[in-house]
Backbone as ProteinMPNN parsed JSONL, in Angstrom:
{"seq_chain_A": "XXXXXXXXXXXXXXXXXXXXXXXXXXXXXXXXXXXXXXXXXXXXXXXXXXXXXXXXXXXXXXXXXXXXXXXXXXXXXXXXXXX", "coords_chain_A": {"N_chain_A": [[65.277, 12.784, -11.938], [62.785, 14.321, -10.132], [60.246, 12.989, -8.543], [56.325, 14.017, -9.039], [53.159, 15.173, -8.225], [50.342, 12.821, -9.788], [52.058, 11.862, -11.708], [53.746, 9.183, -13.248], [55.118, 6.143, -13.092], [56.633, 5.662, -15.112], [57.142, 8.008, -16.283], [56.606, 11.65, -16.468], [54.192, 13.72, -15.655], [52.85, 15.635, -17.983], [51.97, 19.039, -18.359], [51.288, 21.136, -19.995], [50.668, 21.251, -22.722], [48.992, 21.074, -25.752], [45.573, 20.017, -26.825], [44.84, 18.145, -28.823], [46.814, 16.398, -27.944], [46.128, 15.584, -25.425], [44.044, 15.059, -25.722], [43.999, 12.003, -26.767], [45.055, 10.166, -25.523], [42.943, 9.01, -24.123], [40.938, 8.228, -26.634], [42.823, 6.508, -27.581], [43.673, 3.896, -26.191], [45.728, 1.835, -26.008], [49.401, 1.402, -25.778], [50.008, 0.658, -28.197], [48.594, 1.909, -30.24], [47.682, 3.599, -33.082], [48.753, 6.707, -33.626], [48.597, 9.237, -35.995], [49.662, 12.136, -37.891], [49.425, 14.817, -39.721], [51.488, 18.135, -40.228], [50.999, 21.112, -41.598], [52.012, 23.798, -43.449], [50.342, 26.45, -44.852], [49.814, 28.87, -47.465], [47.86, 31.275, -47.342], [46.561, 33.336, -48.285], [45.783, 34.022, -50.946], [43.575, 32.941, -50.8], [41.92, 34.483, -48.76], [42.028, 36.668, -49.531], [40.118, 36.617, -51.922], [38.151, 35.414, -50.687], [37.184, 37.98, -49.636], [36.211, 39.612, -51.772], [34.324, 37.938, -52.332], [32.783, 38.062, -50.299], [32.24, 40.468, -50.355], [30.558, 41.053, -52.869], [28.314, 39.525, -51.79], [26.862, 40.249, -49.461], [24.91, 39.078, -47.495], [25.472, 36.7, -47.083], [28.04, 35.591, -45.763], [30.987, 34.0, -46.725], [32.856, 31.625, -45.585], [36.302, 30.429, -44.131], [36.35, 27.871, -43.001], [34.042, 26.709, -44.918], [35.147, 26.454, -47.111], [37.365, 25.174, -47.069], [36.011, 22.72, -46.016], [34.464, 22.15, -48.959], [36.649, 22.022, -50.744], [37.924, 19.594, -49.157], [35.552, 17.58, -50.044], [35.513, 17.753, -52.961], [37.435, 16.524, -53.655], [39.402, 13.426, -54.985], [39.214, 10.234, -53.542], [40.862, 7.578, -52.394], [38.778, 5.649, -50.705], [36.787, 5.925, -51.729], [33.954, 4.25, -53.065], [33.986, 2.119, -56.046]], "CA_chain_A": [[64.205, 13.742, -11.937], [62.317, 14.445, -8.658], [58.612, 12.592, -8.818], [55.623, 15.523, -8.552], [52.066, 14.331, -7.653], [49.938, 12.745, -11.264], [53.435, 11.482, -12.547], [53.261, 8.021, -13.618], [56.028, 5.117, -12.336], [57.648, 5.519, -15.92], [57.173, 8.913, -16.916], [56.517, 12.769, -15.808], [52.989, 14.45, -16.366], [52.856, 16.928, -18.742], [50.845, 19.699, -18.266], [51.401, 22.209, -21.023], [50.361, 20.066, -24.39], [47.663, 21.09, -26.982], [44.739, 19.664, -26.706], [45.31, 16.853, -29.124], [47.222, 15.144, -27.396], [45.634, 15.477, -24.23], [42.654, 13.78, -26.434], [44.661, 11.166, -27.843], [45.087, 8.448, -24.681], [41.159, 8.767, -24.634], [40.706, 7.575, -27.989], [43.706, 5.116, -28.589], [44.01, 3.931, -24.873], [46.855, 0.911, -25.632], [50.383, 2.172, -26.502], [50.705, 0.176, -29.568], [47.273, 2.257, -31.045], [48.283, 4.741, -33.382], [48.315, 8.457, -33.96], [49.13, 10.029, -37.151], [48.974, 13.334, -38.582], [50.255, 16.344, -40.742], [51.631, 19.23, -39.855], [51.482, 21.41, -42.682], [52.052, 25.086, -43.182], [49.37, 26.468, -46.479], [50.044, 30.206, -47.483], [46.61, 31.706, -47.49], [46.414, 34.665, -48.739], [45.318, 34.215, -52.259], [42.089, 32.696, -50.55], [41.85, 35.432, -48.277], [41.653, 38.185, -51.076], [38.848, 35.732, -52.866], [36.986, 35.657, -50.019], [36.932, 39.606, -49.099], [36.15, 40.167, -52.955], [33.518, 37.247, -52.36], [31.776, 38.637, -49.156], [31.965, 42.335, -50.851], [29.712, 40.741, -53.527], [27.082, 39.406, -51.169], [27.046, 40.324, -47.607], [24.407, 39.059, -46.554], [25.37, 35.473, -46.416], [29.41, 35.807, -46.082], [31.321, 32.908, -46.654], [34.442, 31.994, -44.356], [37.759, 29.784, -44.17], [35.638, 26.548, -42.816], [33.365, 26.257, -45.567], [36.124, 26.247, -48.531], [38.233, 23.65, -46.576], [34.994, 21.423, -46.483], [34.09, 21.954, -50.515], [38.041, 21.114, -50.987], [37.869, 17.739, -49.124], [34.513, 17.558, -50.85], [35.495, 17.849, -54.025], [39.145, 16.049, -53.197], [39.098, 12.158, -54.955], [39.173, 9.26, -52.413], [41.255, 6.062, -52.507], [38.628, 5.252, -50.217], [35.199, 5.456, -52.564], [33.611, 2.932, -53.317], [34.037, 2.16, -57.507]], "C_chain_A": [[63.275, 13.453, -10.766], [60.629, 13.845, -9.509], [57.592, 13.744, -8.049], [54.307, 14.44, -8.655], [51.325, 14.761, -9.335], [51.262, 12.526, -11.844], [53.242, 9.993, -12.52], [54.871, 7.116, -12.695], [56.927, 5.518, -13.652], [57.301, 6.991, -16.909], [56.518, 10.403, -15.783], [55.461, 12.866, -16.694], [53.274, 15.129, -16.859], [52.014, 18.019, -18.419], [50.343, 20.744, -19.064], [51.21, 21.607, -22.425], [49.087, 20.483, -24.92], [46.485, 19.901, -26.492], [44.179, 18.185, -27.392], [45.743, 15.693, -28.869], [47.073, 15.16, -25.497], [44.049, 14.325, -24.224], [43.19, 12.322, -26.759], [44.631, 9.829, -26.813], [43.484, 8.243, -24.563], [40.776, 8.176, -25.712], [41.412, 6.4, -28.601], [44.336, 4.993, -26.819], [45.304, 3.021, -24.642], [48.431, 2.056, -26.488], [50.645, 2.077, -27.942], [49.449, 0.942, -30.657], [48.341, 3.433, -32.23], [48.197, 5.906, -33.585], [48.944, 8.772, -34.834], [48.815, 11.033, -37.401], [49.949, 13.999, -39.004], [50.215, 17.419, -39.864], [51.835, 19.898, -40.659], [51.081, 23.298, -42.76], [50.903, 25.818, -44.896], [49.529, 28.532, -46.288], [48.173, 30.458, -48.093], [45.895, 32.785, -47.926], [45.597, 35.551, -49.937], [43.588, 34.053, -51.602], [41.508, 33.742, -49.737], [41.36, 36.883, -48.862], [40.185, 37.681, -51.556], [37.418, 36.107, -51.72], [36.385, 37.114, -49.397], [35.993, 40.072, -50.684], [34.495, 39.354, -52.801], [32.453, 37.653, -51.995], [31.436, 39.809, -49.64], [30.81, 42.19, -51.608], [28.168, 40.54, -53.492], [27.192, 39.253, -50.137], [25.951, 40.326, -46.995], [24.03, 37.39, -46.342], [27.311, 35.255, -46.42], [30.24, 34.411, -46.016], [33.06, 32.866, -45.73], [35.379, 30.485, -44.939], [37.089, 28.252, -44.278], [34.972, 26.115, -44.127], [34.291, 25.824, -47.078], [36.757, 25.137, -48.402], [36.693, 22.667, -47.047], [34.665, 20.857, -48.267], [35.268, 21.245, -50.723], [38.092, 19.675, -50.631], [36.687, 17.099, -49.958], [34.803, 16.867, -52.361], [37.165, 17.219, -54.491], [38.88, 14.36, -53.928], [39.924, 11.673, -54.038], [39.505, 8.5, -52.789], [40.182, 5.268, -51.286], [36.645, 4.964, -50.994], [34.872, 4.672, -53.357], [33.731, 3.198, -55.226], [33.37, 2.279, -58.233]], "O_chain_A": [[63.044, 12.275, -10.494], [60.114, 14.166, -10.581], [57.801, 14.256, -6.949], [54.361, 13.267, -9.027], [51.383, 15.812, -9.973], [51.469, 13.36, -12.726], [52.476, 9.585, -11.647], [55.481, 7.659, -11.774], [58.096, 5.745, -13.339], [57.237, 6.933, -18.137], [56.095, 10.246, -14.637], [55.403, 12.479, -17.861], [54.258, 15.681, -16.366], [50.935, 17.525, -18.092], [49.217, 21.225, -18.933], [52.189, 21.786, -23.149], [48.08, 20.098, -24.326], [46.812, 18.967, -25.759], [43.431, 17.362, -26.864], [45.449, 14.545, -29.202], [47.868, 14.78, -24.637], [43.432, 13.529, -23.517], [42.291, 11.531, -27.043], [44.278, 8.707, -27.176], [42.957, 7.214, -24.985], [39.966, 7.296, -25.419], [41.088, 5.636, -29.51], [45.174, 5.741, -26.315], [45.965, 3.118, -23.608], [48.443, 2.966, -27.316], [51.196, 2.875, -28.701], [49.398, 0.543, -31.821], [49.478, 3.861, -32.03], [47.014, 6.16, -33.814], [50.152, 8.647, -34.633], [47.613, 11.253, -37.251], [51.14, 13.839, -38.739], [49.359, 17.693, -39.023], [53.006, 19.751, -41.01], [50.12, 23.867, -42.242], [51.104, 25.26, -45.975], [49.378, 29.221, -45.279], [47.555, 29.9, -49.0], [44.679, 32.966, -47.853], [45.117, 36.679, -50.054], [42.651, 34.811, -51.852], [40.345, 33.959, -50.076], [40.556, 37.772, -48.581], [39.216, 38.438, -51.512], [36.339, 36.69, -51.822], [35.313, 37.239, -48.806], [35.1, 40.909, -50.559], [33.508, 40.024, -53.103], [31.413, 37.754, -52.646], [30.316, 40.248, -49.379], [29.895, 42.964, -51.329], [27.245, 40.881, -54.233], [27.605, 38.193, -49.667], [25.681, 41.155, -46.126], [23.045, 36.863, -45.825], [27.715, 34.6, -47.381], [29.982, 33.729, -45.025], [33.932, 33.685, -45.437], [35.118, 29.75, -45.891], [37.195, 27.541, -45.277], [35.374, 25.017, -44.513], [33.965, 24.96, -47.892], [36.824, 24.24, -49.241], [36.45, 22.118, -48.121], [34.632, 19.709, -48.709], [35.212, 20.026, -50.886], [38.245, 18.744, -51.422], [36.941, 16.051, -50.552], [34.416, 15.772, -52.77], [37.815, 17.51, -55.496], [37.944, 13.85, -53.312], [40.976, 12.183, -53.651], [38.832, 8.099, -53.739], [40.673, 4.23, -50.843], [35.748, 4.151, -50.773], [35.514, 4.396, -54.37], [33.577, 4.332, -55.681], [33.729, 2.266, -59.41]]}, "name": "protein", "num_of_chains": 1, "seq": "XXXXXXXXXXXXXXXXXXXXXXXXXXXXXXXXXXXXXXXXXXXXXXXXXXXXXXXXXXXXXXXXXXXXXXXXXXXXXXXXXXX"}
């Protein structure tokens, strides 16, 4: 593979990659750091209806996608809280 200018000694730049992992040597700068995550697909639809039926109710503070996720982790138990 032909070397292009920003290509490393043991690898080719990328230049087309999400934003994630354009973040990711910034934050975990040795190789051995790690990165984990989910990729997970959630059918949304039911919440979608809820929240149209929701906002219809009172529109003049409308609630959206963000704020349900937050209550959910919210309201999610933690192997990480304290006992």
């Amino acid at each position: 593979m032909k070397k292009h200018r920003g290509d490393r000694w043991d690898g080719t730049y990328l230049k087309n990659i999400d934003s994630m992992h354009t973040i990711m040597p910034l934050m975990y700068p040795n190789r051995c750091d790690n990165e984990a995550f989910i990729s997970e697909r959630i059918d949304l639809t039911a919440i979608n209806a809820w929240l149209e039926k929701k906002n219809a109710d009172s529109p003049a503070y409308p609630y959206n996608l963000f704020q349900i996720m937050v209550t959910a982790l919210l309201k999610t138990p933690s192997c990480w809280s304290s006992p």
